[in-house]
N, C-alpha and C positions, 0 to 999 in steps of 0.2 A: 669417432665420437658420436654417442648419438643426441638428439635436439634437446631435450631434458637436461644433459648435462652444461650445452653450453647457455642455455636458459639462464640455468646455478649461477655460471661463470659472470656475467652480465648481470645479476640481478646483486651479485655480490659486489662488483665492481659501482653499482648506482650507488647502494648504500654507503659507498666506501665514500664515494663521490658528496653525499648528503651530507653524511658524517663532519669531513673535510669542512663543504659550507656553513654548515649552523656553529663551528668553531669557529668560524674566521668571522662570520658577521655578529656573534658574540663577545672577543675577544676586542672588534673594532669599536663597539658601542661602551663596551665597560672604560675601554681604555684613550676614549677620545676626549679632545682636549673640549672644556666643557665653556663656551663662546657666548656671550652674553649676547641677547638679541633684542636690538632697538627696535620701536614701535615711534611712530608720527602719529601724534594726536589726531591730526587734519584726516586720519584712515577712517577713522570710526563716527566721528561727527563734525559737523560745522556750529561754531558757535558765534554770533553776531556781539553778545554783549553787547546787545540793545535788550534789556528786560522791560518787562511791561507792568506796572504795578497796577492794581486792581483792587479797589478797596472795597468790598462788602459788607453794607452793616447789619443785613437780615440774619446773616448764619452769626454773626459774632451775638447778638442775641438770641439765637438760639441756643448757644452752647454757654450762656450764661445762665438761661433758662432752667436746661441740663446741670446746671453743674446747682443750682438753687436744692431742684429734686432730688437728688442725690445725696444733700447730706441726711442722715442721719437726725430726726430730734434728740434734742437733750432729756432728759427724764432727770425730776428732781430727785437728788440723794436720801435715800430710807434713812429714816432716824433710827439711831440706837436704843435697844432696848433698853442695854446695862443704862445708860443713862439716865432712864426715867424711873426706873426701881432707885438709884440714889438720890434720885430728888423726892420722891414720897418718902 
């Protein structure tokens, strides 16, 4: 036999081997039992529930300010034309 062939031999046998894996680790995730996964709040942050209130009355005037500029004026209603042709 010479090196070329048993190269084939071997390279055939990896693939075979590959094959085999990516079925088995395919066939284990499809078909695995599907396990609900607890979290502890205490992982991700600490919370004192001590809150701090903070009253500001500069910004709360401002954004009254804001909200003054904002609207829109009213514009008085156009009178009808028809109207004033039936009163002459």
């Amino acid at each position: 036999m010479n090196f070329k062939k048993i190269a084939k031999i071997i390279a055939v046998i990896a693939a075979l081997i590959g094959l085999a894996a990516a079925a088995y680790f395919a066939i284990t995730k499809l078909t695995a039992k599907k396990e609900p996964e607890y979290f502890d709040d205490n992982d991700f942050f600490e919370c004192d529930n001590e809150i701090e209130i903070v009253e500001v009355k500069e910004e709360d005037a401002a954004v009254e300010e804001a909200k003054k500029e904002a609207e829109p004026k009213k514009k008085a209603a156009p009178k009808k034309k028809a109207a004033n042709k039936k009163a002459e």
